[in-house]
N, C-alpha and C positions, 0 to 999 in steps of 0.2 A: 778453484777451477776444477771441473768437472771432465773428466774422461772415462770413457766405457771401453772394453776388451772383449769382444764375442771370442768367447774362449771356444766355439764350437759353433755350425751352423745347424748341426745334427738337432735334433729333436726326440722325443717317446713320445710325445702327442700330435694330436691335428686339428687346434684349437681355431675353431669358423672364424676367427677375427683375429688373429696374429699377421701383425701387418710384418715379419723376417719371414723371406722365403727359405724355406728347409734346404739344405745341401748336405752334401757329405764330407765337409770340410772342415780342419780342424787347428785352430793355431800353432803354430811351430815353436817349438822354447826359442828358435834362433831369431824369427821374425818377433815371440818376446818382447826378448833381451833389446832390441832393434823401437821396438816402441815403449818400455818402459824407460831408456836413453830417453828418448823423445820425451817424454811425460816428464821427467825431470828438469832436462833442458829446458822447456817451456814453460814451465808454470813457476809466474813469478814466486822469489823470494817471501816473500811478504803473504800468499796465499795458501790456503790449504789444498792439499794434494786428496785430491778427490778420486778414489779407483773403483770402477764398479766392474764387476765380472757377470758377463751378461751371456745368451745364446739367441737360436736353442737353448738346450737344459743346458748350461753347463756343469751338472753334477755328473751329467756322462763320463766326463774327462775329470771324475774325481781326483786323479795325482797326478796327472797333469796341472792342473787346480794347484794344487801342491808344490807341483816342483814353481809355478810362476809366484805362488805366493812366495816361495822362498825367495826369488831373485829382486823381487821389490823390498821385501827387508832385508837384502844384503846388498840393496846399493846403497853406494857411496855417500847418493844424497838424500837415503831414507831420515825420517826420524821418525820415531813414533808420537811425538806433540803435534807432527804439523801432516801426517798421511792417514785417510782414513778410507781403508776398504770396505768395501760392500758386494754382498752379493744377491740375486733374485733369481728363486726358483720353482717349480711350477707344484713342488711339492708332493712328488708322486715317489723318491728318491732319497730320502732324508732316512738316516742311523746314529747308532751313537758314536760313529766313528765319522761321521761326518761333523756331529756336531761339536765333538771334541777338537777337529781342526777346526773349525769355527771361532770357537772358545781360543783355542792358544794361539791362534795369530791375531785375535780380536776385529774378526771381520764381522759389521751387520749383516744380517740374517733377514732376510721377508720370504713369504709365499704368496701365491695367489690364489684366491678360493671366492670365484663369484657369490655365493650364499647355501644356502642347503640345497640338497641333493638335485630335486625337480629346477631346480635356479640353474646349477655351477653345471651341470649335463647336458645341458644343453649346447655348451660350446666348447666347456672342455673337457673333450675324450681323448682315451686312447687310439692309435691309427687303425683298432680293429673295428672302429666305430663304442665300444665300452666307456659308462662313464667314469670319471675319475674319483668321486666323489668322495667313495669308500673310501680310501687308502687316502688321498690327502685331507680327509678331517682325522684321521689317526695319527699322520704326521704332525700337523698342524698341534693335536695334543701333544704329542712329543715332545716336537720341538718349543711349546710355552713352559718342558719342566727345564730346558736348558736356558732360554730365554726368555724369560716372563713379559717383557713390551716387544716382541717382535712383531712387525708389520704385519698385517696381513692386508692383500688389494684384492678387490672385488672390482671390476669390468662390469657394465651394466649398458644395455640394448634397449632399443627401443619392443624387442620382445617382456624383458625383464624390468624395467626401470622401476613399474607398480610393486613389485617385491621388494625393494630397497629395507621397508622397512621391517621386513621378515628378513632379508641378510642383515642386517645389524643386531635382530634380537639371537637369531643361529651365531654367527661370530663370537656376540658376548657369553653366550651358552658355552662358547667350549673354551673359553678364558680368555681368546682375546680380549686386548685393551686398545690396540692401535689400529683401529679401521681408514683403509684410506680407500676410498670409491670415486671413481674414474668411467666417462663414458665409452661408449665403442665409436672412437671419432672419424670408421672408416664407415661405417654403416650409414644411409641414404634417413636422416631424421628428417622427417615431414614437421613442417609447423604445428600440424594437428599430434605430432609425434610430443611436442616440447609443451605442450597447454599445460599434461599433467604438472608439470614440475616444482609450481609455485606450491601446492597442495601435497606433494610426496614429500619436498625437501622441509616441510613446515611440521610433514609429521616427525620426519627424523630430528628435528629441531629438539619435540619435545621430550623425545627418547633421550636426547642429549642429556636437557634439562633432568628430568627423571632420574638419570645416573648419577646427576652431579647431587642432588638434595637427599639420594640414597647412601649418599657416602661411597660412591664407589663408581667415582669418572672414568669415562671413554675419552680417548684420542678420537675422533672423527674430523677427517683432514674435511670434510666439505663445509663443517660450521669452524671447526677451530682455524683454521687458513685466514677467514675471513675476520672473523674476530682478532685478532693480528693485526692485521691490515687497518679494521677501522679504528682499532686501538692509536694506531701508529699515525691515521690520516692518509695512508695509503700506501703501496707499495714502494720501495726503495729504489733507486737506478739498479742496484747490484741484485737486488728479488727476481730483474726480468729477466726474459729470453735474452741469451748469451751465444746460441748457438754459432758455433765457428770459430767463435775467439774464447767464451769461458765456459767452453763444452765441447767436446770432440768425439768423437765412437773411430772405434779402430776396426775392422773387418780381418779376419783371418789370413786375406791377402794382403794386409799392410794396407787398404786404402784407408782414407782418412771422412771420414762426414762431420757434420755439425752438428747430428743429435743421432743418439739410436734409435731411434724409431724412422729415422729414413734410411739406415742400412739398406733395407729393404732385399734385393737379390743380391746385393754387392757388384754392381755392372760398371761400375768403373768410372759410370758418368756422369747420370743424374745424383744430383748433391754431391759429388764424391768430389773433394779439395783435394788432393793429389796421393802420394803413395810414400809409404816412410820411409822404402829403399832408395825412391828413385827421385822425388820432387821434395822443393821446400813446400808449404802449405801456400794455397793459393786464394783466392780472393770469395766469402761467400757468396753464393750464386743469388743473391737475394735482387729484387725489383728498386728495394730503398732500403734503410736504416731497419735490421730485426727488431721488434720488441715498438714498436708504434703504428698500431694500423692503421689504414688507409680510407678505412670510411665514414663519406661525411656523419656520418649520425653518432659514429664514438666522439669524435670531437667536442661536440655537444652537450654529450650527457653528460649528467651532475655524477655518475656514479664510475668515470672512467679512470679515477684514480686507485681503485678498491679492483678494478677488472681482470680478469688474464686474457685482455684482447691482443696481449702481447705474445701469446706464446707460437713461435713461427713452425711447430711440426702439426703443432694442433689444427693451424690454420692451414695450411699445405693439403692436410690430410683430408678435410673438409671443403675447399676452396678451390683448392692448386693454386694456390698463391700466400707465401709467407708473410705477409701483413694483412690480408685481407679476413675478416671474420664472417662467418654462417650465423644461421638465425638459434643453433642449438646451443652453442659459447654464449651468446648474446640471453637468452635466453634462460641457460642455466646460470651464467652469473650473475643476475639477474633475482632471481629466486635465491640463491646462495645468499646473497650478501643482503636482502629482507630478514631471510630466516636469523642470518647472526643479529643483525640489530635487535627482530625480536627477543634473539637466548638473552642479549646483554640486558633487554629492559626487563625481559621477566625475572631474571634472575638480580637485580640490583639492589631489592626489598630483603632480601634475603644476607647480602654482605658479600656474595660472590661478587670480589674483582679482579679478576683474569688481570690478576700483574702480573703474571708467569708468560703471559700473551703478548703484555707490554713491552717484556725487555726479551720479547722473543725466541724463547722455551716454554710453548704450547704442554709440551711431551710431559714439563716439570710435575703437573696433577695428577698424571697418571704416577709416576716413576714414586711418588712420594707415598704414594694408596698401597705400591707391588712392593716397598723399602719397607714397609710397616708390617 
């Protein structure tokens, strides 16, 4: 079970597609304590206790960071087998004194870095309009000598999507191994927006390939996701959107939502499932059933087992409506899941068999390359 804590609504940037509205607000240890209760209480026995520290930056509130990390390992119904922290930061912030708290509470580590300089400036600056670029590919080196498979996420626009594959060769240039690339699903994709896709995601394909026969593989969530998947026959019940029930975001005010990325200003209303002072959790605001869309043409396809037409913020965000999917989902999963078939036929000649894929440790290839 998944829950997020905006530890901050504050921000140091002014990133054109950050779907959190900035405030100047800041978690309370007491409201906490008050929802790390809750996080315990709720999430069954039997599952893992999933904590992400989210914002804004939350490196703002570095010991504050601190003092809550302490409260989740000094509850009652911590363990360390079954709770695993995370955190995501925008990368502009990171020392060795952050990454040493890192390290000894053993929270994962990502940053965001759209691709090289003319790519990641374009949408993420500083509030004085400055890009960011400099300082978090320094960081980004930094933090790969504390972390060697740390995340890094790239955001990609219908300005940038054509550079994909120059952010994947920038990225592997400065050590990453774990690229995960995600679209901008608030931005207005034209269908003439989404033509390129099948053609950008097939180069990345072979970049893929390329890595793997150089002896020295990449994570890349948009081919390895997939390859999973068709490994498996398709995604699992428990793979899909959960939001509401096995996923929650907590806002600074105690409200409760069903995914962070619909925080959004924290108004109290839309998506908001009630308040951890004041209400029990209340019912998601959803049209039908999260995690199964609504239109006729998914039903259909041969390939809607392999798809994320399930994912209900992505859809919301695109749509305004939690089951319903746009033509860019449709489109890039679409492309996605060619591209893996093609990595798996081309690479088969070869004796690559992604059984790390199989039993569902993608990460395994990499981690085995960085252990060596």
């Amino acid at each position: 079970m998944k829950h997020t804590l905006f530890i901050t609504q504050r921000c140091n940037l002014a990133c054109r597609y950050c779907y959190i509205q900035k405030k100047n607000i800041t978690l309370s240890l007491e409201m906490a304590e008050k929802i790390i209760d809750f996080i315990f209480e709720h999430t069954p026995e039997n599952e893992t206790v999933d904590i992400g520290f989210f914002g804004g930056e939350p490196l703002l509130e570095f010991y504050l960071l601190k003092d809550i990390a302490e409260i989740v390992i000094n509850h009652p119904s911590y363990s360390a087998d079954r709770v695993v922290l995370r955190l995501v930061s925008n990368g502009t912030l990171f020392s060795d004194e952050v990454a040493g708290f890192l390290d000894e509470y053993s929270i994962g580590f990502g940053i965001s870095c759209d691709g090289p300089q003319f790519v990641h400036n374009k949408s993420r600056i500083f509030k004085n309009g400055k890009g960011t670029s400099k300082v978090v590919e320094e960081n980004i080196k930094h933090a790969l000598q504390w972390f060697p498979i740390m995340p890094v996420n790239a955001v990609y626009s219908t300005e940038t999507v054509k550079y994909l594959p120059e952010t994947i060769e920038y990225l592997s240039g400065l050590g990453v191994k774990n690229i995960h690339l995600n679209p901008d699903i608030s931005s207005k994709w034209s269908i003439e927006d989404t033509a390129c896709l099948e053609d950008i995601y097939a180069q990345i394909g072979q970049q893929y390939i390329d890595f793997y026969m150089e002896g020295d593989p990449r994570y890349i969530s948009l081919i390895d996701s997939k390859i999973t998947v068709i490994l498996r026959g398709g995604y699992r019940p428990d793979e899909k959107c959960s939001m509401g029930k096995g996923e929650l975001a907590y806002a600074p005010s105690g409200n409760i939502y069903p995914c962070e990325r619909l925080v959004a200003g924290d108004d109290g209303d839309l998506h908001c499932l009630g308040n951890i002072a004041r209400d029990t959790i209340l019912s998601v605001k959803c049209e039908g059933p999260v995690g199964v869309a609504t239109n006729i043409e998914c039903h259909s396809c041969s390939l809607k087992e392999y798809c994320m037409n399930w994912c209900g913020c992505t859809n919301y965000f695109s749509t305004g409506k939690y089951n319903q999917v746009n033509h860019l989902i449709c489109a890039s999963e679409k492309a996605a899941i060619q591209t893996a078939v093609g990595v798996i036929e081309k690479t088969r000649e070869s004796g690559i068999s992604f059984s790390e894929h199989l039993s569902g440790t993608p990460l395994m290839s990499i981690i085995g390359e960085v252990s060596s």
